[in-house]
KEKOL-526383 format. One record per residue: residue in three letters; x negated, y, z of N, C-alpha, C, O in turn. Coordinates in steps of 0.02 Angstrom, whole numbers, padded with zeros to 5 digits, always signed. Layout:
BEGIN
AlaXYZXYZXYZXYZ...
***
This chain:
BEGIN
Unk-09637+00666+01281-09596+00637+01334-09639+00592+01377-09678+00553+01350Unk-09633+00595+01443-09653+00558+01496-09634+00484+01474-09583+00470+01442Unk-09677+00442+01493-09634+00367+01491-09616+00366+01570-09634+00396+01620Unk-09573+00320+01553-09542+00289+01600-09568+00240+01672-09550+00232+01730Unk-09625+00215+01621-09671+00153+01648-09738+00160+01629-09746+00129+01577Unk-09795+00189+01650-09864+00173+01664-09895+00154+01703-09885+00153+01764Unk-09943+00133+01671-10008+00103+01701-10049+00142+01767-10073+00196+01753Unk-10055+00127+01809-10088+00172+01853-10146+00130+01870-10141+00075+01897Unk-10203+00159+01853-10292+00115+01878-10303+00161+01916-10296+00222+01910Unk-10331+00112+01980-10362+00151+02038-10443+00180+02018-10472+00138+01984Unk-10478+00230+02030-10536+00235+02019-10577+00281+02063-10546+00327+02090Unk-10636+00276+02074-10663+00317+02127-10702+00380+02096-10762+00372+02085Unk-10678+00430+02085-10691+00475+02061-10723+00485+01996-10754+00535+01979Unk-10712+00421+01955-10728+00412+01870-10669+00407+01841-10672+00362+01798Unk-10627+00428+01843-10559+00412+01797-10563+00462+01740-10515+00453+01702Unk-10601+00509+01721-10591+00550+01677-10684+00503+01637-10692+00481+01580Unk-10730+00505+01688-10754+00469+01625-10733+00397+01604-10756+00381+01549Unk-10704+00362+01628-10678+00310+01584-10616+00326+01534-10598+00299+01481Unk-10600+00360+01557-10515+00377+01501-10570+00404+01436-10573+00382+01378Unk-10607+00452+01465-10656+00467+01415-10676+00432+01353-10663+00452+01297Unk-10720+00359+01373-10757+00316+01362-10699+00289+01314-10700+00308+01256Unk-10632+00231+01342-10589+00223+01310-10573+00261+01255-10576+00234+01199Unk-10555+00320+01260-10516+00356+01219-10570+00369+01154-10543+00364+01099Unk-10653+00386+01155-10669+00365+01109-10718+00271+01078-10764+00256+01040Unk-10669+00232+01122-10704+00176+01086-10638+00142+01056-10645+00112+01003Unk-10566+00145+01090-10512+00100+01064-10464+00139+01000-10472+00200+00995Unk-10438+00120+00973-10403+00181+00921-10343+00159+00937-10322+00103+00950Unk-10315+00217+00933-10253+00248+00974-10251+00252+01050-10213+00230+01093Unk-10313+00293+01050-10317+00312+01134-10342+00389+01140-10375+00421+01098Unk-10320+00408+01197-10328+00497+01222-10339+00496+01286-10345+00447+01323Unk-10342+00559+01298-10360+00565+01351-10302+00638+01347-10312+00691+01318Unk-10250+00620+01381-10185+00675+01379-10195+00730+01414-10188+00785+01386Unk-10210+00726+01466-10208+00777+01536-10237+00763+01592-10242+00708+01618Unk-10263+00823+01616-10308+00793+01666-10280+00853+01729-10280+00914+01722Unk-10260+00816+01791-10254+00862+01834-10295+00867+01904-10309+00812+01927Unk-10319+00928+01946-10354+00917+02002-10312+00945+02063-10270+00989+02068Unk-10341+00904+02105-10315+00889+02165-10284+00991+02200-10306+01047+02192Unk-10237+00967+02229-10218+01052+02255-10233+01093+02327-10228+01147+02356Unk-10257+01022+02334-10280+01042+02414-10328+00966+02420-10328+00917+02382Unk-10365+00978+02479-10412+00927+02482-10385+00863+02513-10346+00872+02560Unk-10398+00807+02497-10372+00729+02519-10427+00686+02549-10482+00701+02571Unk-10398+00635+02546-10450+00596+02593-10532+00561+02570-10582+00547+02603Unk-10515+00558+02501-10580+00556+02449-10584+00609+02407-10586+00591+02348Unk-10587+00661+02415-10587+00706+02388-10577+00785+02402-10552+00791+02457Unk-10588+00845+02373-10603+00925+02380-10537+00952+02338-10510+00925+02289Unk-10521+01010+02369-10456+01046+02328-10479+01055+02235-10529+01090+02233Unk-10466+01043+02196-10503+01060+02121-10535+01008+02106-10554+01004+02048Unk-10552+00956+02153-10567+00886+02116-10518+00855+02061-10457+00855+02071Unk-10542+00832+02010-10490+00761+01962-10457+00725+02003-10489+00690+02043Unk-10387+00724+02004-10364+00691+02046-10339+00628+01996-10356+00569+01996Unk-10294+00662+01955-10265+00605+01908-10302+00643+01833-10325+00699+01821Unk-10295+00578+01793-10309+00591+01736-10241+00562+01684-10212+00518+01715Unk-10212+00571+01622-10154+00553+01592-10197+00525+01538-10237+00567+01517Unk-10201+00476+01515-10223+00462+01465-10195+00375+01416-10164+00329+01442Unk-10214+00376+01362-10187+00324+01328-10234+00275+01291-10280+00300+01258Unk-10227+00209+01292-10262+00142+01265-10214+00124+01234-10156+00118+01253Unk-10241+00111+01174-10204+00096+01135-10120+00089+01114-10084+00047+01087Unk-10116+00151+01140-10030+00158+01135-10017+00163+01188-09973+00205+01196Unk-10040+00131+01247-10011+00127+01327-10024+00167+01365-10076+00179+01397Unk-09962+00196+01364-09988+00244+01431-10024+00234+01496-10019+00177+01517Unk-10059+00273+01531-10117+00259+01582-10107+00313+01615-10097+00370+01592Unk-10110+00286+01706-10140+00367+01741-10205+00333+01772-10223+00279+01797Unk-10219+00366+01763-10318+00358+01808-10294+00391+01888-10238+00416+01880Unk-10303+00394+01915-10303+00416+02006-10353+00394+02040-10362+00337+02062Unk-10405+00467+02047-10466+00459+02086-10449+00450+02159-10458+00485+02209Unk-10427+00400+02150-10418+00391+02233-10459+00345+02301-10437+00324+02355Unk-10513+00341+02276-10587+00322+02311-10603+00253+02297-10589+00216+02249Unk-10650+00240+02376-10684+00156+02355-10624+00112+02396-10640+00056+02418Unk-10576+00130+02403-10533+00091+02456-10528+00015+02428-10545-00038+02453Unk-10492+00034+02352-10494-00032+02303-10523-00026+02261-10543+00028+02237Unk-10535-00103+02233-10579-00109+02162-10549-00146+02112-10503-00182+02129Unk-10567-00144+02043-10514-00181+01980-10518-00244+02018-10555-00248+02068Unk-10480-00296+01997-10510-00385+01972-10477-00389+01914-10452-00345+01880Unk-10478-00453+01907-10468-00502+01856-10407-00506+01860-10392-00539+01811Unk-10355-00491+01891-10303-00509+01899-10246-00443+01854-10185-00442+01842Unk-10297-00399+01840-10255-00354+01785-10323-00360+01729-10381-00372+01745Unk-10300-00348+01669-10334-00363+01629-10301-00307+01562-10241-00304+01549Unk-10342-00277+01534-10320-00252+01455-10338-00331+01403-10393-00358+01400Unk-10284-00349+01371-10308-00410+01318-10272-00363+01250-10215-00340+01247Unk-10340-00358+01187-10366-00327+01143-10358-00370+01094-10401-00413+01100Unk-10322-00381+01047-10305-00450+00997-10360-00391+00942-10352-00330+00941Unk-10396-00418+00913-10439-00381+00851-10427-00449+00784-10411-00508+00791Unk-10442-00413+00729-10418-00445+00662-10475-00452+00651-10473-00438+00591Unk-10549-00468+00666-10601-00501+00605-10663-00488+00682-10659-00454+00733Unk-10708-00527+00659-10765-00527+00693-10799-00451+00726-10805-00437+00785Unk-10816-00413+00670-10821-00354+00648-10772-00308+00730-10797-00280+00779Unk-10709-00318+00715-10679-00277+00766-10704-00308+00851-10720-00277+00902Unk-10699-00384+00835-10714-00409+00896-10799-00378+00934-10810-00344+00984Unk-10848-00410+00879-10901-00362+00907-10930-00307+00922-10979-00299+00958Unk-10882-00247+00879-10899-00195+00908-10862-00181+00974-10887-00140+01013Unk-10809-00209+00987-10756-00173+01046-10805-00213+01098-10830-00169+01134Unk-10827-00270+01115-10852-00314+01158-10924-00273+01156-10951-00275+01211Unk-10956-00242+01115-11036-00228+01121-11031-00163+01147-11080-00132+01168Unk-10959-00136+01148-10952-00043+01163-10926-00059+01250-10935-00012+01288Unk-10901-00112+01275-10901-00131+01331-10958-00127+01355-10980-00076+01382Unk-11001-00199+01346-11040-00212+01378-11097-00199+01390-11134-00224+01432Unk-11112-00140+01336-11157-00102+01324-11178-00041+01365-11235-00025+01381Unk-11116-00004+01382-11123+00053+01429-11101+00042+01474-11045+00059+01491Unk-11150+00002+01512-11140-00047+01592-11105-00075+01610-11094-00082+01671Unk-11051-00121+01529-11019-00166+01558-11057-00243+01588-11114-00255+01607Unk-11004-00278+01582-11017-00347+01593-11000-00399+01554-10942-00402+01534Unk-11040-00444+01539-11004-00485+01495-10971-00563+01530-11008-00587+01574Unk-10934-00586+01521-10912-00647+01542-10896-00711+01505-10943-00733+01472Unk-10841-00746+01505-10837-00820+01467-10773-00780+01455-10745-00731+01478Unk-10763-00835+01399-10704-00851+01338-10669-00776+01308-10608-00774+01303Unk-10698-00732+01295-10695-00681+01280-10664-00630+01335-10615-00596+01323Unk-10696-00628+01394-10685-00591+01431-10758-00531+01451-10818-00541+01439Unk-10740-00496+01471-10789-00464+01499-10776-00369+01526-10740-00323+01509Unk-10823-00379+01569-10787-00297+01630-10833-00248+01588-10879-00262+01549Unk-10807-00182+01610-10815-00134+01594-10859-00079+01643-10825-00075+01694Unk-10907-00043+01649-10928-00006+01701-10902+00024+01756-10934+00051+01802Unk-10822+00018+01746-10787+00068+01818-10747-00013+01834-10693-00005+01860Unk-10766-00087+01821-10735-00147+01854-10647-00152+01820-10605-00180+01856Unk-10630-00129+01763-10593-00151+01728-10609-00202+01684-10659-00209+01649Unk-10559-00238+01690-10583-00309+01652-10527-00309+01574-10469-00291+01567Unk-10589-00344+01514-10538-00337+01432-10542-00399+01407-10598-00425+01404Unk-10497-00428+01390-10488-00472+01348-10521-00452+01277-10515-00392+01261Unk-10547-00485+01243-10579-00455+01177-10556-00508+01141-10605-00541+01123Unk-10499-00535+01120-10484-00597+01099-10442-00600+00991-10389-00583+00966Unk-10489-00621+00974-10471-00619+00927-10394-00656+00890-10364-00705+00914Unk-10377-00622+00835-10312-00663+00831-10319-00735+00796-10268-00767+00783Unk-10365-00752+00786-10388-00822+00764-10395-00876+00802-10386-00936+00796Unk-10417-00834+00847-10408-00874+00924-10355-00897+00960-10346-00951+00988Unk-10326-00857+00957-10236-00864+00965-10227-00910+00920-10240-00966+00941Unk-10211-00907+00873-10179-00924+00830-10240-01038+00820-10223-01096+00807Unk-10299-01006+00836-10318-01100+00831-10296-01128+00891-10274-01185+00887Unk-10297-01100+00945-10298-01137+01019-10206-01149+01017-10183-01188+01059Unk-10157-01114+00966-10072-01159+00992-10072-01164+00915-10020-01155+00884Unk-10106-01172+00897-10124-01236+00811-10071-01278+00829-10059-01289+00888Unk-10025-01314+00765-09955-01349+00796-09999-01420+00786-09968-01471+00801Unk-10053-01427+00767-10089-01497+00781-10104-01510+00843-10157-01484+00858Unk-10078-01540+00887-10125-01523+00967-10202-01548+00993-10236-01529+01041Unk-10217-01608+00932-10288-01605+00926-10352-01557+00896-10407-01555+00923Unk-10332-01516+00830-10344-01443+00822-10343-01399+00870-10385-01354+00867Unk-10295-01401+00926-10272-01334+00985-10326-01361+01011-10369-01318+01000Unk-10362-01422+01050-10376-01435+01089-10454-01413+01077-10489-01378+01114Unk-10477-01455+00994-10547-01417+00993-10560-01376+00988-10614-01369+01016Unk-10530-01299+00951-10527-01252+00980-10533-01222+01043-10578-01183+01058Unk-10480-01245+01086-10504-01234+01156-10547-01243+01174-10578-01194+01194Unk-10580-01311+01180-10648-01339+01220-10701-01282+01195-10745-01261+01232Unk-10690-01254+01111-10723-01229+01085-10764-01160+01128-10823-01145+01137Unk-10708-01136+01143-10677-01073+01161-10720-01075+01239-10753-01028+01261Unk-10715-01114+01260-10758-01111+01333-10805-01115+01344-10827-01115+01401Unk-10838-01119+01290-10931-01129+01300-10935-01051+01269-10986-01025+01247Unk-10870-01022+01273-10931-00943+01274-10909-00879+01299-10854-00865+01323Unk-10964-00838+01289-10945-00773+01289-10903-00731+01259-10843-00718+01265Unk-10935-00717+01235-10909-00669+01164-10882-00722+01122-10911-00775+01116Unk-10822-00707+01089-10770-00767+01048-10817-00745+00973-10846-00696+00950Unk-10806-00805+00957-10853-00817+00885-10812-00855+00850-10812-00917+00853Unk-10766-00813+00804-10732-00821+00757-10733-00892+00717-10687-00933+00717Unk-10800-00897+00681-10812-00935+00622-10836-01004+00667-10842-01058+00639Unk-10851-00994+00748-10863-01063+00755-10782-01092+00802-10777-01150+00823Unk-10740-01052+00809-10677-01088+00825-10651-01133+00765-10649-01194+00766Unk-10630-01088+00708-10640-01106+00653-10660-01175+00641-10630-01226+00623Unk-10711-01164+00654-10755-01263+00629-10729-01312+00676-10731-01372+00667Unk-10701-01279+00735-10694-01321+00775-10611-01350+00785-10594-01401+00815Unk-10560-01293+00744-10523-01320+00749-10499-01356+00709-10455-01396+00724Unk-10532-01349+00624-10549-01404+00575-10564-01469+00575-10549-01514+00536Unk-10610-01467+00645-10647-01535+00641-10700-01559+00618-10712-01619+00626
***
């Protein structure tokens, strides 16, 4: 069954290799269907990828090669809650590795300018700590980096 409600990412004629890429780095992701264009458009040839159907982690997605008109920001974001260090660094090193980007407080883009939260649930869970001096070192913690580092939020929201 169709959903009701997806995701639609704009992309300039990479939407099938990123659904790609996704589909084998996140688990529970595919790459559903891929359709090409039926006649030629304004970025694009009749039999080009036009849309791609595909899924992140449960969520439905359409990819639409629909040129350089727009580009991702920051202002949509995939956020990735992972259970142990381990999940955090591989999902963040399978980013940033195949021409992503890396950024602060566990953020960082992806080669086609999609941006992921890589945020662990520890993280969550120290930064609204019901101590609000715990939440807070945590936080401060949390901003001196890149890549979220589990075991030093941890210390920090200890004290």
């Amino acid at each position: 069954m169709i959903s009701k409600n997806t995701i639609c990412l704009w992309y300039h004629g990479t939407a099938l290799d990123a659904a790609t890429f996704y589909a084998h780095t996140f688990p529970d992701s595919s790459v559903d269907a891929v359709h090409t264009a039926p006649a030629d458009y304004p970025s694009g040839k009749q039999g080009d990828v036009l849309t791609v159907e595909f899924t992140v982690m449960g969520i439905p997605c359409l990819g639409l090669n629909g040129g350089p008109i727009f580009q991702h920001s920051e202002a949509f974001s995939f956020q990735v809650a992972t259970d142990d260090q381990a999940e955090t660094d591989r999902l963040w090193h399978a980013i940033v590795s195949n021409g992503g980007e890396a950024s602060v407080c566990g953020w960082c883009r992806d080669k086609w300018g999609l941006s992921w939260q890589i945020t662990p649930r520890a993280l969550t869970a120290a930064i609204t700590h019901p101590d609000p001096a715990a939440a807070k070192r945590a936080f401060e913690a949390m901003m001196n980096m890149g890549k979220i580092d589990i075991a030093t939020i941890q210390a920090a929201r200890d004290g």
